[in-house]
N, C-alpha and C positions, 0 to 999 in steps of 0.2 A: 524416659529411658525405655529402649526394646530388647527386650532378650526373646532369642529365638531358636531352633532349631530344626532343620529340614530334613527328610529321609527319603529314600533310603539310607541308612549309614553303607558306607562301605569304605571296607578298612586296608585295601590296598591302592586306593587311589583315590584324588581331591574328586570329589564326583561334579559333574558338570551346574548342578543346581547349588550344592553348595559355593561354586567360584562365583554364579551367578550372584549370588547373596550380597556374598563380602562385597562385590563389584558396587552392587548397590549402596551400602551403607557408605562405604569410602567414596564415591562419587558424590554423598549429599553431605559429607564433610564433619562426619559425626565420630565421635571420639567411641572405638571400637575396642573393645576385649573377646578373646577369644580364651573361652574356657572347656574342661573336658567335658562337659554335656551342655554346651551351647555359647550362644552368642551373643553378647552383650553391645549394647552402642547408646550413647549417650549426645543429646542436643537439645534444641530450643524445641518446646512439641510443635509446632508446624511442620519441621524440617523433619523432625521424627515422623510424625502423621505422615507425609509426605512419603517417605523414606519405607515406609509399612505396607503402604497401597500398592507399590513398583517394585515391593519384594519380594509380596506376594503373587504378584502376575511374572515378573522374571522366573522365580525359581520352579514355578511350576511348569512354564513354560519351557524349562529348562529339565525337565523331567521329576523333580518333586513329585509325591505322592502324599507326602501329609507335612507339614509345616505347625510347628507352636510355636507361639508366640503369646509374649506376655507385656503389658506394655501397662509403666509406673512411673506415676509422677513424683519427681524427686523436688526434695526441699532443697534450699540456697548451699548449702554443705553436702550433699548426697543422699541425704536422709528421706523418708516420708516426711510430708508435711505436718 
């Protein structure tokens, strides 16, 4: 699992780094929530791995200035192992 969040916030319009994000994660087909201080997505961790390397080059690229991100591996139910 990757939870993350990218900045600048701004709070009148989808900022261009953040579309870039979501782009990403729903392109590697990974099971996505979006909560009020960040982002959640959930997959196999290759696909996650994967999904973190081209999230982090898109959104910056996409004008990002700072990105967290937190990245946990989940047990068979959701859980820590």
């Amino acid at each position: 699992m990757v939870e993350f969040t990218t900045e600048p916030f701004e709070l009148d319009t989808f900022p261009e780094h953040a579309a870039a994000a979501r782009k990403v994660v729903d392109e590697a087909g990974l099971d996505v929530s979006v909560g009020p201080f960040g982002t959640g997505a959930e997959g196999e961790a290759e696909q996650v791995l994967a999904a973190v390397t081209r999230l982090l080059r898109e959104t910056l690229d996409a004008g990002a200035t700072r990105i967290s991100v937190q990245v946990s591996l989940l047990g068979e139910e959701g859980g820590t192992p």
